[in-house]
C-alpha positions as CSV (number, residue, x, y, z in Angstrom):
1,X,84.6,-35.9,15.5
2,X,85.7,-38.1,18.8
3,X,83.0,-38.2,21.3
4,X,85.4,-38.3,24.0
5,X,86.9,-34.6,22.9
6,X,83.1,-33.2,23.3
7,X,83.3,-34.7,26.7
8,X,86.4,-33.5,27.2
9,X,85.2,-30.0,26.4
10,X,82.0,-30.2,28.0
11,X,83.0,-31.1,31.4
12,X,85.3,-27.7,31.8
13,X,81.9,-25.3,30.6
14,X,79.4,-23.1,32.1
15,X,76.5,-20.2,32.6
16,X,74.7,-16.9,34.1
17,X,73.3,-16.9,37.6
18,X,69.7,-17.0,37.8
19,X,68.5,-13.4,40.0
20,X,65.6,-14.3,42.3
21,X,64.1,-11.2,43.6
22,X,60.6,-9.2,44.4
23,X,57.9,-9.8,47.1
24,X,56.3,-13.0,48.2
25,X,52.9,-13.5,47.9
26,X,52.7,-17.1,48.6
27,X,50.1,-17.3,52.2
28,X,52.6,-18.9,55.1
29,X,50.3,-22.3,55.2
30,X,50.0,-22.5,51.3
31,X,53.9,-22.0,51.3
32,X,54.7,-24.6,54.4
33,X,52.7,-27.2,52.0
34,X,54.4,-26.7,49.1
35,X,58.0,-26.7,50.2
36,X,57.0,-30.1,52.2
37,X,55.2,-31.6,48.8
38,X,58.2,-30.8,46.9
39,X,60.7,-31.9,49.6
40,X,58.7,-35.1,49.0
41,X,59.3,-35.4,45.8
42,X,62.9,-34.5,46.3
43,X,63.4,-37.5,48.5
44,X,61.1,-40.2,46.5
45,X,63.1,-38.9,43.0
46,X,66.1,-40.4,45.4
47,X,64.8,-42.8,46.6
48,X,63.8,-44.5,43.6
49,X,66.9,-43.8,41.6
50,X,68.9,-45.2,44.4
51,X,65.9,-48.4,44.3
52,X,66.8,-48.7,40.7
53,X,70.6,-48.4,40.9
54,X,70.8,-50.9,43.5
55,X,68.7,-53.8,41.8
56,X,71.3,-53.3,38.6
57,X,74.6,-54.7,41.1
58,X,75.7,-58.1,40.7
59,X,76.2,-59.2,44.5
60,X,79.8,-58.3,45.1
61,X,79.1,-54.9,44.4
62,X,76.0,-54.6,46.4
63,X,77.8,-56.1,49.4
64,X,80.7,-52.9,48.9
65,X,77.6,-50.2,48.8
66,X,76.2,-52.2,51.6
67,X,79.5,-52.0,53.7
68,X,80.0,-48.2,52.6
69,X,76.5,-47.2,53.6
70,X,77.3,-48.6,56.7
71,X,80.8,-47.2,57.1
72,X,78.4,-43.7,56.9
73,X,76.1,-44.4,58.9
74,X,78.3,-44.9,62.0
75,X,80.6,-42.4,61.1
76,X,81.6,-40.4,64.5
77,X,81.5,-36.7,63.6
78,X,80.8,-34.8,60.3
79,X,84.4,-34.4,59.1
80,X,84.1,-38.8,59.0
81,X,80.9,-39.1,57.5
82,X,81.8,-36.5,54.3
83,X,84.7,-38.8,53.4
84,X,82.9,-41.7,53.9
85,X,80.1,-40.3,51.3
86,X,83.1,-38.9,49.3
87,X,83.7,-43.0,48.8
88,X,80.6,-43.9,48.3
89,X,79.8,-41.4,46.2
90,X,82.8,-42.3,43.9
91,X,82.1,-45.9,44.3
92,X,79.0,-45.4,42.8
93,X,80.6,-43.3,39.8
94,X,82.8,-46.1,39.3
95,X,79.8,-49.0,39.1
96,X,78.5,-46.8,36.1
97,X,75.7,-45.0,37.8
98,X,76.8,-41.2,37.8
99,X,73.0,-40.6,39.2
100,X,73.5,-41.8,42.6
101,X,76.8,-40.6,42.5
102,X,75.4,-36.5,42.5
103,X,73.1,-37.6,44.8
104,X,75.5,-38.5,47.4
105,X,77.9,-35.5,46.2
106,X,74.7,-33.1,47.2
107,X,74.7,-34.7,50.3
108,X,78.1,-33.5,50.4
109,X,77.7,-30.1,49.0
110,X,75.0,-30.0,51.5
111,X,77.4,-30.8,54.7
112,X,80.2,-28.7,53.5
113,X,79.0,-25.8,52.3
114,X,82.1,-25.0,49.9
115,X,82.5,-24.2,46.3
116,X,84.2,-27.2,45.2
117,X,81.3,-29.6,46.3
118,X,78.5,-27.5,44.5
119,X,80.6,-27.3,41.2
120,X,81.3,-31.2,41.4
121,X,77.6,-32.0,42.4
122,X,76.5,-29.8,39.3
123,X,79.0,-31.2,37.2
124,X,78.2,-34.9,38.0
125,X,74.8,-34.4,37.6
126,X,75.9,-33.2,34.3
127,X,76.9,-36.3,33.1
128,X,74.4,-38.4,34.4
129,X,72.0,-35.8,32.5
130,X,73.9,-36.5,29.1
131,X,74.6,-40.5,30.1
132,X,71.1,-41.7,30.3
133,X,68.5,-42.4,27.1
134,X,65.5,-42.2,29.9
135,X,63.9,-38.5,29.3
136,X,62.6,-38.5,33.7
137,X,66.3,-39.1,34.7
138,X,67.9,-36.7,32.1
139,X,65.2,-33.7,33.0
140,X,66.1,-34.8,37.2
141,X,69.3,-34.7,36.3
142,X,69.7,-31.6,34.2
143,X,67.5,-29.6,36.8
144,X,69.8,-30.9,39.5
145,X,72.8,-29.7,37.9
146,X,71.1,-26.4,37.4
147,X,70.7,-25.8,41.1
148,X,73.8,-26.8,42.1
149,X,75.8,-24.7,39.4
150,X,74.0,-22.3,40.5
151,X,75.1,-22.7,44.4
152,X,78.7,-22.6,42.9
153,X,78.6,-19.9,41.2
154,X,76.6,-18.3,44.7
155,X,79.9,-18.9,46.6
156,X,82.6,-17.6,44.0
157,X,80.9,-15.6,41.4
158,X,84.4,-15.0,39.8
159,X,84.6,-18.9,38.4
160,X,83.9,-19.3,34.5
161,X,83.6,-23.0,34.7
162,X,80.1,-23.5,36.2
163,X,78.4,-20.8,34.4
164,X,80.0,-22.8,31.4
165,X,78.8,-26.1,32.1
166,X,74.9,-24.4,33.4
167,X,74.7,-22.9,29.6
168,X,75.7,-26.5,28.5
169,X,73.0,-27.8,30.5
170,X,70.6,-25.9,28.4
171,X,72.2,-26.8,25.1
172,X,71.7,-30.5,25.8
173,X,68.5,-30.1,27.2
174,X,67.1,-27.2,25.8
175,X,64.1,-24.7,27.9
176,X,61.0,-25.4,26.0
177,X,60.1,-21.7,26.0
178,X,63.6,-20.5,25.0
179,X,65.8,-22.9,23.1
180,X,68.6,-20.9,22.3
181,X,69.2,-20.2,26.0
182,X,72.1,-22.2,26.3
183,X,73.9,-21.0,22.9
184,X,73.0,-17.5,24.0
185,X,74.8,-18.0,27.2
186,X,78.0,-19.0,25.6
187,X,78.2,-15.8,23.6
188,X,77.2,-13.9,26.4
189,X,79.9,-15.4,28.0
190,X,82.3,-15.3,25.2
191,X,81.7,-11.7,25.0
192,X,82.6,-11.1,29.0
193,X,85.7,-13.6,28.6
194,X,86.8,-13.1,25.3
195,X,90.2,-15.2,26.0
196,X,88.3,-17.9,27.6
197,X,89.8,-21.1,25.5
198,X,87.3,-22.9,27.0
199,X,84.0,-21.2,25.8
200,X,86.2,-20.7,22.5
201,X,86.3,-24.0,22.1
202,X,82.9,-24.9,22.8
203,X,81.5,-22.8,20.3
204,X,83.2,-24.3,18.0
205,X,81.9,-27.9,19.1
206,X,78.6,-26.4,18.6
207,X,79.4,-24.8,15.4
208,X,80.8,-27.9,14.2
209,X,77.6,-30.4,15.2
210,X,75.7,-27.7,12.6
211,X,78.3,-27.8,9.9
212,X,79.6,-24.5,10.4
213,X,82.8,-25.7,10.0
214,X,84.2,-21.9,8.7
215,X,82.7,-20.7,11.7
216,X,84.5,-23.6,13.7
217,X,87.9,-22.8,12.5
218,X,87.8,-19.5,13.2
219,X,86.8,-20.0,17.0
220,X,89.6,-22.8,17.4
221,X,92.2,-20.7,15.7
222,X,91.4,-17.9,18.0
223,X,91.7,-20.2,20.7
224,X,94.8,-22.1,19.0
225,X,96.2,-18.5,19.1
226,X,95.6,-18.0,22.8
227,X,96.8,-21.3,24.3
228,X,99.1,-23.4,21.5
229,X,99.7,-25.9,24.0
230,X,95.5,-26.8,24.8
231,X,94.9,-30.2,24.2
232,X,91.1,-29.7,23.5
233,X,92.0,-27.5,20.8
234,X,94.2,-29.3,19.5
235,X,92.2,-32.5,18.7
236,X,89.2,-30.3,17.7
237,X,91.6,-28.6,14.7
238,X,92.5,-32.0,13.8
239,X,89.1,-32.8,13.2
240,X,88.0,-29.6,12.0
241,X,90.6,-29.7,8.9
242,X,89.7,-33.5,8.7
243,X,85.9,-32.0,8.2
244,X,87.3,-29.2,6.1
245,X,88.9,-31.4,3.7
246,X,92.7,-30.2,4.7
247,X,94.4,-33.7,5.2
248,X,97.6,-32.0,5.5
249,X,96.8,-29.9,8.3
250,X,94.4,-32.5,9.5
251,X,97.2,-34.6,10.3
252,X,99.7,-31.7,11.7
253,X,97.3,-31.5,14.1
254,X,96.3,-35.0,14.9
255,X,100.0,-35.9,15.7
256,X,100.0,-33.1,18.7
257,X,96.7,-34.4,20.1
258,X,96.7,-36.6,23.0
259,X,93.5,-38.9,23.2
């Protein structure tokens, strides 16, 4: 299958808000210290990425961050400085490094307070989490995205698409104690949007990376069903027939699907 149709896929999913509730029992002191330690570590997790990031760029490029950090750092009022990190932040994207590009989108999320900068904060860190082959930036990144997917779905509860992409977070990088979570999610999901296309179709990227290609078919022609015109589906029934032997329909398909 096309890597760049699981991408496609992956970007649009999500999962179940994480309840925090009952008594603290945490002594004020003991729980002053810890919040600072682990601001700490916050900021020098950062810190280093951005260290890192920065020592990658050829000078030409490090001369347009250095001009951009600058551009927010004397930005007049708040409404200034959030579209000046909404460049940087995209600059960054665009120099390969989808890292520092969350971390400035927090920095956003942070200012504005809105929906739409949570769910982009989550979903950038997203991809950084499934970009990178070095296990201390994907587990950053994946808990990153979890706490900003989670902020999103905070602020509109009534939005699929960031509970989608938190379950995906898990099925990348699964929880040590519970590796189905993320799977689980999706048919939890699946079962409380039962026309959602999108968790349709993700199942049946999931089912298809374990050779359940039956099991594939079935989601994608339910989803096929809902939304004939769904591009992601599309492309996935073109390669699900390919896997299923079915040139024929294999190649219906493939004609309809724009890469």
């Amino acid at each position: 299958m096309q890597k760049q149709h699981y991408i496609a896929i992956g970007i649009s999913l999500i999962v179940l808000v994480l309840l925090y509730f009952g008594f603290d029992t945490v002594p004020p002191k003991q729980k002053e210290l810890e919040k600072s330690r682990s601001l700490q570590l916050e900021v020098t997790g950062n810190q280093n990425i951005l260290d890192k990031a920065t020592r990658e760029l050829d000078n030409e490029d490090k001369s347009v961050i250095e001009a951009l950090n600058l551009d927010v750092e004397k930005a007049e009022n708040d409404s200034i400085r959030v579209q000046n990190l909404k460049i940087l932040a995209s600059t960054w994207y665009e120099f390969g490094q989808p890292s520092v590009s969350a971390i400035y989108a927090e920095q956003i999320a942070e200012q504005t307070k809105n929906y739409d900068s949570w769910s982009i904060t989550g979903t950038t860190y997203m991809i950084c989490a499934r970009s990178t082959e070095d296990d201390t930036l994907r587990n950053f990144c994946s808990a990153r995205a979890l706490k900003a997917l989670e902020m999103a779905i905070s602020l509109d509860p009534d939005k699929v698409e960031p509970k989608i992409n938190q379950a995906l977070v898990y099925v990348d990088n699964p929880d040590k104690e519970n590796p189905m979570k993320g799977i689980l999610m999706l048919r939890e999901l699946q079962e409380k949007y039962p026309k959602n296309t999108a968790i349709l179709n993700q199942l049946a990227v999931l089912a298809l990376k374990t050779n359940q290609i039956e099991k594939a078919l079935e989601r994608l022609n339910e989803s096929y069903h809902i939304d004939s015109k769904n591009n992601n589906t599309i492309c996935l029934l073109a390669d699900a027939w390919q896997l299923a032997g079915d040139e024929q329909k294999a190649k219906e398909f493939k004609s309809q699907c724009k890469s």
